[in-house]
C-alpha positions in Angstrom: 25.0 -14.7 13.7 22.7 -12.0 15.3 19.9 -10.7 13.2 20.3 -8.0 11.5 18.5 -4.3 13.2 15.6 -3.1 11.1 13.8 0.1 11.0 10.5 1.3 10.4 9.4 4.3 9.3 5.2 4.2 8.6 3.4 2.2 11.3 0.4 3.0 10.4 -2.7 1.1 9.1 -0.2 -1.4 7.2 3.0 -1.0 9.0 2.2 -1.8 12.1 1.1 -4.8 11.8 4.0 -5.3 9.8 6.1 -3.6 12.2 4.4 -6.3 14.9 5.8 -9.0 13.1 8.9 -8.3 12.4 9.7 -7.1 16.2 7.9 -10.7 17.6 10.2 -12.9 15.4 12.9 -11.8 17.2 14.7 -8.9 14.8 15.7 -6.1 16.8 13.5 -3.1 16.2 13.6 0.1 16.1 10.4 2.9 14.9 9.8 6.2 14.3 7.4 8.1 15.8 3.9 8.3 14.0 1.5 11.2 14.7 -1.0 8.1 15.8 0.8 7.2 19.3 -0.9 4.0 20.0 1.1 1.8 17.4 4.3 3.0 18.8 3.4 2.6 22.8 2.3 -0.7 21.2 5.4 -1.8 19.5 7.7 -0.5 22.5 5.9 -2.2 24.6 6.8 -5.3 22.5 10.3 -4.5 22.4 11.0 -1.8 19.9 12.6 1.3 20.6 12.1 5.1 19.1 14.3 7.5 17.3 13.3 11.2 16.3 14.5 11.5 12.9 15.1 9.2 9.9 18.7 10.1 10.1 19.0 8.7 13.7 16.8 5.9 12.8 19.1 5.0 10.1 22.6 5.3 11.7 21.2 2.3 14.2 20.1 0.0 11.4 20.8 -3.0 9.3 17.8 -2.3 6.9 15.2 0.3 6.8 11.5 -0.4 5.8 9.5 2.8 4.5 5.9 2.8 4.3 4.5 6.0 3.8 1.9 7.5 1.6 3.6 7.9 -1.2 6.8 9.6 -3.3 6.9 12.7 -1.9 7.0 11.6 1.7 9.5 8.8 0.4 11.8 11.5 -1.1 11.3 13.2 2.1 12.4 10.4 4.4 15.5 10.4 2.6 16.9 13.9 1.4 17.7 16.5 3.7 19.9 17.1 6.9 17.8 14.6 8.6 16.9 12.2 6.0 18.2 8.9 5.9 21.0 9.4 3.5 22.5 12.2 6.0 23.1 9.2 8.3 26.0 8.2 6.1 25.4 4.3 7.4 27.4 2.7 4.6 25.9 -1.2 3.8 22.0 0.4 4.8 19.4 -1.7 3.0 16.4 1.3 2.5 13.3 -1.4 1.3 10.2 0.8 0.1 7.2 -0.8 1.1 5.0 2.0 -0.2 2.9 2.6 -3.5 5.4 5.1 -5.4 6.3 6.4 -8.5 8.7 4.3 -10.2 10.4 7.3 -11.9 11.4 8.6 -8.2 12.4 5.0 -7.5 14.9 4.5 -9.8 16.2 7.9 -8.9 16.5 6.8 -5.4 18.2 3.7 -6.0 21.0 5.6 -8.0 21.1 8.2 -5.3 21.3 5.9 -2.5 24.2 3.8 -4.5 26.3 7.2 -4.4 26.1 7.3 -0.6 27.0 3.4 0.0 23.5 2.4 0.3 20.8 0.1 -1.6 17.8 1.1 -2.4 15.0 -1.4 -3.4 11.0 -1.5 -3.5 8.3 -3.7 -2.2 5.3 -2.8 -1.9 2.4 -4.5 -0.4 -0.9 -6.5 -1.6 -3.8 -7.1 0.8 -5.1 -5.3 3.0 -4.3 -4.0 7.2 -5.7 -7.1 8.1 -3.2 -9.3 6.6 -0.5 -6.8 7.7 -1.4 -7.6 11.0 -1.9 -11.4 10.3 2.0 -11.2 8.6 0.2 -12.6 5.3 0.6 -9.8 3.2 2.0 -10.3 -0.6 5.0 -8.5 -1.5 6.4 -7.9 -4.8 10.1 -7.2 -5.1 12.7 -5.5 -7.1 15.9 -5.8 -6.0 19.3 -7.8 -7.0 19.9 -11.3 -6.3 22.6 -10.6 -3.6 19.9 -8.0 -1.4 17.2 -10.2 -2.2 18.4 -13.0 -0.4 19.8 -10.7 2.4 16.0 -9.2 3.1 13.9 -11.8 1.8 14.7 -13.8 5.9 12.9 -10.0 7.2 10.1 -10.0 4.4 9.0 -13.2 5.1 8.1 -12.3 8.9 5.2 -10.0 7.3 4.4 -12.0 4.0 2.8 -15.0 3.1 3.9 -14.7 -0.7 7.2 -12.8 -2.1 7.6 -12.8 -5.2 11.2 -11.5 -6.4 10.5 -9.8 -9.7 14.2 -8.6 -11.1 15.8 -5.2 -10.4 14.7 -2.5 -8.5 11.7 -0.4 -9.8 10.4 -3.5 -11.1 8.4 -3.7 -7.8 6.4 -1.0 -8.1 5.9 -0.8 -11.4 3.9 -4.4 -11.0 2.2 -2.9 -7.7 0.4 -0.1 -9.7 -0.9 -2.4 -12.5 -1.8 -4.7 -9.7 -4.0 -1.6 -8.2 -5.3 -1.0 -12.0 -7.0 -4.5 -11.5 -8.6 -3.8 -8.1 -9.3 -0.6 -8.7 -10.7 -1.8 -11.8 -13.3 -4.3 -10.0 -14.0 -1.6 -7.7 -15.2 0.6 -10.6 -16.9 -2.4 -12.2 -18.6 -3.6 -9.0 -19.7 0.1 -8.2 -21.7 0.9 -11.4 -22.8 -2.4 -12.0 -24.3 -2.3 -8.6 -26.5 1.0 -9.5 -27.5 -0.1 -12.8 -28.8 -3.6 -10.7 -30.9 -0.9 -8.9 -31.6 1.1 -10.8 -33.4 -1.7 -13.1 -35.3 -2.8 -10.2 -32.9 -5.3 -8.3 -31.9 -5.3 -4.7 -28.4 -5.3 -4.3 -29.3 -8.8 -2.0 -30.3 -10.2 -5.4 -27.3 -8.8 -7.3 -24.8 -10.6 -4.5 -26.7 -13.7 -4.4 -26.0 -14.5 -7.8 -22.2 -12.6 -8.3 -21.1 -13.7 -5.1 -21.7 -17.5 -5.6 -20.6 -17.5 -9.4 -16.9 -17.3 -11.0 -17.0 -13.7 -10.9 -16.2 -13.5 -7.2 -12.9 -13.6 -6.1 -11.2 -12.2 -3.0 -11.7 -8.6 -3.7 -15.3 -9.0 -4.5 -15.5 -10.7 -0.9 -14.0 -7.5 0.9 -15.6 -4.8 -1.5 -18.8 -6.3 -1.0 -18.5 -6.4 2.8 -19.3 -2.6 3.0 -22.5 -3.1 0.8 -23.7 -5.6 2.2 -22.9 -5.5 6.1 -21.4 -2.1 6.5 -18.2 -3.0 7.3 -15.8 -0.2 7.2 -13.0 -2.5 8.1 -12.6 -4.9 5.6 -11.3 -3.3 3.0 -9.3 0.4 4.4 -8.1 1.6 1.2 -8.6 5.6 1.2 -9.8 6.9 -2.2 -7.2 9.5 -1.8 -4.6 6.2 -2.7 -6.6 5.1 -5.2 -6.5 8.1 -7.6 -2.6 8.7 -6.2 -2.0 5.1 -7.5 -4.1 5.1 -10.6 -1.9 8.7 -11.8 1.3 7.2 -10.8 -0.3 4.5 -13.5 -1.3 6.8 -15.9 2.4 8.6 -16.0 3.5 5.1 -16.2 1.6 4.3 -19.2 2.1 7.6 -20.9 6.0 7.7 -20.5 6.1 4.0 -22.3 3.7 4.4 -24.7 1.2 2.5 -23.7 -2.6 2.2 -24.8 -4.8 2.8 -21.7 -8.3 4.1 -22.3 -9.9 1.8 -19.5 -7.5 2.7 -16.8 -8.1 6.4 -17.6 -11.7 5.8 -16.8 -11.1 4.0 -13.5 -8.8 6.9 -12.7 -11.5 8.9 -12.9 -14.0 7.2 -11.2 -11.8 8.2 -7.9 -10.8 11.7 -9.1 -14.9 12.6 -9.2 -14.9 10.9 -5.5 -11.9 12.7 -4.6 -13.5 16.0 -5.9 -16.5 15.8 -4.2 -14.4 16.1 -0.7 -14.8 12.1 0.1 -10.9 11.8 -0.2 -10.4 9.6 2.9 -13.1 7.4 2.5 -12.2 3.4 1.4 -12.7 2.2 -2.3 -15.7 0.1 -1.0 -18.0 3.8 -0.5 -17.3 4.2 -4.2 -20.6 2.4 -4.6 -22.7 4.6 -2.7 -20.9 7.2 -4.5 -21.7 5.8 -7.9 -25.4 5.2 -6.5 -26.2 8.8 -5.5 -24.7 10.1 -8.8 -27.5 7.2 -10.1 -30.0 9.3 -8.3 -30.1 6.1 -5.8 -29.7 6.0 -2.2 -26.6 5.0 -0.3 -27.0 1.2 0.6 -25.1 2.1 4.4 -25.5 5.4 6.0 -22.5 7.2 5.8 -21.2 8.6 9.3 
């Protein structure tokens, strides 16, 4: 049986590596164009091909991934004249690899259902560099039956997919995931200027967090900024940080949930976000913490 055609709407930081992967283990491929050309010369080069509209994208397809900012641009993918549900492709898999709302999710999926179509989510742990690697972690909501029908595709990008239940229950496991890094990014970040500030070099702070049981893999990429002023390790734009940690904070608030320390972390990138570094990555947040600490940055910003 010939693999299945995917699409791919999103190549960008993530999704083209993604993209890469999928398109190199043989699955037919076909992109949409991205206002960054070089990912798409790259993946036609590599075999893919390129439709103008989601709606043309989708009437060539199997399954579709999305992986765009976030709900907004997902609902705009798919409604409209040339959305993806204009195609009318009956049997189209849509699989939303972005950080969205789960409220617009679940919304999809029943919308998508009316028009013949399945809707699932799974979004994405790690970072670009995985993406590219095809180790990324993906958590899944979908039912049994389109699980095992996508799960062949997912595993050309992921190292570890975890199939949670039905759909929405992806990304409602995605944002709490974010609440935990985002979490250690706030924690890192002000523990960081208080070390400073009391007189300790941030070399001292690392050599003792950094070989104890309080590093883990995010400390390692966080850290890389401070310490080496790598930009690349960890591109996570503070803009997505506070988008995810709201989406959270809805979340919590529609359920009923207790959540005084994620409205603090949410905060921690609002301030950022405010002060016109929006499209900076979560590592700056220490410098940003630091000058609010009446500290310098510890890398020169460009």
């Amino acid at each position: 049986m010939a693999n299945p055609v995917v699409g791919f709407i999103g190549v960008g930081l993530m999704g083209a590596g993604m993209a890469k992967n999928i398109v190199t283990k043989g699955y037919p491929l076909v992109i949409m164009g991205h206002k960054n050309r070089e990912p798409v010369d790259r993946l036609k080069q590599l075999g893919a091909t390129e439709a103008k509209t989601p709606r043309e994208l989708a009437a060539q397809c199997d399954m579709v991934h999305l992986c765009v900012t976030a709900s907004p641009q997902v609902e705009a993918v798919m409604n409209g004249p040339d959305g993806i549900f204009a195609s009318g492709r009956k049997g189209l898999i849509i699989i939303d690899c972005s950080t969205s709302n789960p409220v617009s999710t679940l919304a999809l999926a029943d919308a998508a259902k009316s028009h013949g179509m399945t809707f699932i989510d799974a979004p994405l742990g790690r970072t670009p560099n995985e993406a590219e690697a095809g180790t990324l972690d993906t958590m899944v909501g979908a039912d049994p039956e389109t699980f095992s029908k996508v799960k062949p595709v997912l595993d050309c990008w992921a190292g570890n997919v975890v199939h949670l239940g039905p759909v929405g229950l992806g990304h409602k496991m995605k944002l709490i995931n974010n609440f935990i890094a985002m979490g250690y990014a706030a924690l890192f970040s002000e523990a960081l200027s208080i070390a400073r500030k009391a007189g300790l070099s941030k070399e001292q702070f690392h050599s003792v967090i950094g070989s104890s049981r309080m590093r883990n893999g995010f400390y390692d990429t966080f850290m890389k900024w401070t310490m080496e002023g790598d930009e690349s390790a960890h591109r996570f734009t503070i803009s997505n940080a506070h988008k995810d940690m709201r989406y959270l904070s809805s979340l919590a608030t529609e359920i009923g949930a207790l959540h005084p320390i994620q409205s603090m972390v949410k905060n921690s990138f609002a301030g950022m976000e405010a002060a016109g570094q929006a499209q900076r990555y979560v590592p700056m947040l220490a410098d940003f913490v630091a000058i609010l600490n009446g500290l310098e940055p510890s890398q020169k910003q460009k």
